[in-house]
N, C-alpha and C positions, 0 to 999 in steps of 0.2 A: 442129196436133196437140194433142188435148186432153188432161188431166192423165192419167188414165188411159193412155190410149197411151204416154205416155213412160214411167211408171213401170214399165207390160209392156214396153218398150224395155230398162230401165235393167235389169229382172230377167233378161232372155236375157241381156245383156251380163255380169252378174255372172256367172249359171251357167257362162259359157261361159269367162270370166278364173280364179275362182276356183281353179277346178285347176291352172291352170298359176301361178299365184301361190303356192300352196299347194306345188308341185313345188321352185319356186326357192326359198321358204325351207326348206325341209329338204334342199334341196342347200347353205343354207347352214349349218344345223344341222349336216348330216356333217360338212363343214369344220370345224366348231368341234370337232365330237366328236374329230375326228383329230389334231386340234393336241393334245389333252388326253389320248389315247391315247400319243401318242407323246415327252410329254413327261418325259423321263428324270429330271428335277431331283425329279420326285413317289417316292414306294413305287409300286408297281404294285398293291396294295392302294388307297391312295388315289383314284387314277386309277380302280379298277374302281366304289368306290360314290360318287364325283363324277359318272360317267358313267349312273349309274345313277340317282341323283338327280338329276341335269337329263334324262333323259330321261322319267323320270315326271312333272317340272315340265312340260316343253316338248310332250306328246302333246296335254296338254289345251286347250293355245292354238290359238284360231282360223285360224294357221298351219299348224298339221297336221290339225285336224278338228274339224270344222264340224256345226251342222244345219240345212240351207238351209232359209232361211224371209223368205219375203218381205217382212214388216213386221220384222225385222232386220237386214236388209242394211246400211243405214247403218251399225250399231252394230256388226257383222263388220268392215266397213270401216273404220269408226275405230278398231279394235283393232286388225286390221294394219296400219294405217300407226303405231302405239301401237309394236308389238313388229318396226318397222321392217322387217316385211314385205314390205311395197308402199310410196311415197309418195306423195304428190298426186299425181304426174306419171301417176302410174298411172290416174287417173279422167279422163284426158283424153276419155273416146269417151261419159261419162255424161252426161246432162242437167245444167245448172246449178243447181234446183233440188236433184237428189241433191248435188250438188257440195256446195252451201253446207249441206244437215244435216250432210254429215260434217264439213264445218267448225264448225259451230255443238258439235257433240260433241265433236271435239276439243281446245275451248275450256275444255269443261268441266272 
């Protein structure tokens, strides 16, 4: 398989992961937001513009919304695994060479 083919490989395999990556962090996001909701020890004041500034924090993460594009993928990738989205274990079906840029980014 020549370079090209794998990279058209590695970008189906994203499009087709990233949604559902994308789903399970903001199912963990709810989680978080619900803990903070219903934490009584707050004002409920408090709780409304905490919830409101992490949710204007958290929209703009590659976690919740993206702009697929091919020559970013890596740098998508190293940001969720950054904001603990996904981990490595999550690139297990990519090429080796995609593997190792997001390693190499991550480093950085």
């Amino acid at each position: 398989m020549n370079t090209e083919e794998i990279r058209k490989r590695d970008w189906k395999l994203f499009q087709t992961l990233l949604p559902q990556w994308q789903e399970k962090y903001m199912e963990k996001l709810l989680k978080d937001y619900s803990l903070l909701i219903n934490d009584s020890s707050y004002l409920p004041s408090y709780r409304f513009h905490e919830l409101e500034k992490r949710i204007q924090k958290d929209k703009r993460k590659p976690g919740v919304l993206v702009t697929l594009n091919k020559n970013e993928m890596e740098n998508i990738v190293s940001e969720l695994i950054m904001e603990n989205a996904i981990s490595e274990e999550d690139l297990k079906g990519f090429s080796n060479d995609f593997q190792n840029e997001v390693k190499k980014l991550l480093v950085r």
